[in-house]
C-alpha positions, 0 to 999 in steps of 0.5 A: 510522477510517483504516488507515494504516501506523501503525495497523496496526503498533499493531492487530498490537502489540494483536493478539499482546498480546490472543493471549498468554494466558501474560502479563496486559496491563494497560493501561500494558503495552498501551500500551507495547507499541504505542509500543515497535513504533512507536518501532521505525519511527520512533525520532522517533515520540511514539507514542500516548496512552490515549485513541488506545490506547481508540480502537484497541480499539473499531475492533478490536472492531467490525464495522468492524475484526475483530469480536476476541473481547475478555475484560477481566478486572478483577484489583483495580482493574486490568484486564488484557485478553486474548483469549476464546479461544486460537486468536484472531488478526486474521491468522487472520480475512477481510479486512474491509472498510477493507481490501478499500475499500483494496485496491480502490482501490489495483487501480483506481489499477494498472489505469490503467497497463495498456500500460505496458512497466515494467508488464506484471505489473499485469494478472496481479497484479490478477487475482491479488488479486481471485480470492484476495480475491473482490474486484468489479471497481469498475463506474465508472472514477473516475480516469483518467490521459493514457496511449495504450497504443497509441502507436508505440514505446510499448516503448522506454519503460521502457528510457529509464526506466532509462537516466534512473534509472541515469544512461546516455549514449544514442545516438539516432537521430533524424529529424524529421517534416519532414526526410528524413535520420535523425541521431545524436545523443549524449543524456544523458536527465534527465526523461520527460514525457507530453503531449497524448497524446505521450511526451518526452524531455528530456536 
């Protein structure tokens, strides 16, 4: 099962309905209040239907997910659910493993913009992420993007990246490879593009 935002708002709806022990949530409650979470990201939502809300508490319930404890406790011909003991919570339990696969993927996908100026705080968050989650590094690259972390000037990067965002007038100082003589040029810069190992600047 995929986690995506809109899962995860419904497993930490379930979550604080499975943890209150002074209400009884039956199945229509669960559902509503899954909805109600997600109408408050998206009010165009058309939230989620039973067979979605079943879906939800199997994943919950198993290896996969975060192995909940779960009572269901027939009252009639109703069952309202809950929790076996008080002090459950899935923010309480260990990352499981779609999570850590996420996490892992999301590092390998940082980690490729190492050497970059607007990026330093990468290599520091990475090591972060791994030691507080015990997380291996991945032993393969399995993408890779056209970056030269040691090109001239690569420093000067992130201040076009900002002149382009916040819309400045630049005043460069250009010289060709083939001319001796250095101009000035006034530049309003629009896009940065990389190519064949190169940094451009159009404007």
């Amino acid at each position: 099962m995929a986690i995506n935002k809109n899962a995860l708002i419904r497993f930490h709806a379930l979550d604080k309905c499975f943890s209150n022990f002074s209400k009884k949530f039956y199945l229509d409650d669960l559902l509503e209040y899954c909805n109600e979470a997600l109408y408050e990201l998206n009010p165009d939502g058309d939230g989620i239907k039973k067979r979605q809300l079943f879906e939800d508490i199997k994943f919950m319930e198993s290896s996969q997910g975060w192995s909940v404890p779960l009572d269901r406790i027939k009252e009639g011909r109703k069952v309202y659910y809950r929790y076996e003991t008080f002090d459950f919570s899935i923010n309480k339990q260990p990352m499981n493993e779609l999570e850590a696969e996420k996490l892992k993927s999301a590092l390998l996908v940082l980690s490729r913009f190492k050497g970059m100026p607007q990026f330093e705080w990468v290599n520091e968050l990475i090591l972060k992420l791994q030691e507080a989650f015990k997380l291996e590094s991945h032993e393969r690259e399995i993408i890779s993007f056209d970056a030269n972390e040691y090109l001239k000037n690569i420093h000067f990067l992130g201040d076009l990246f900002n002149a382009i965002l916040y819309k400045k007038v630049l005043c460069v100082d250009y010289q060709s490879f083939k001319s001796d003589v250095m101009t000035t040029l006034e530049i309003h810069p629009h896009y940065l593009k990389q190519y064949n190992n190169r940094w451009f600047l159009i404007g």
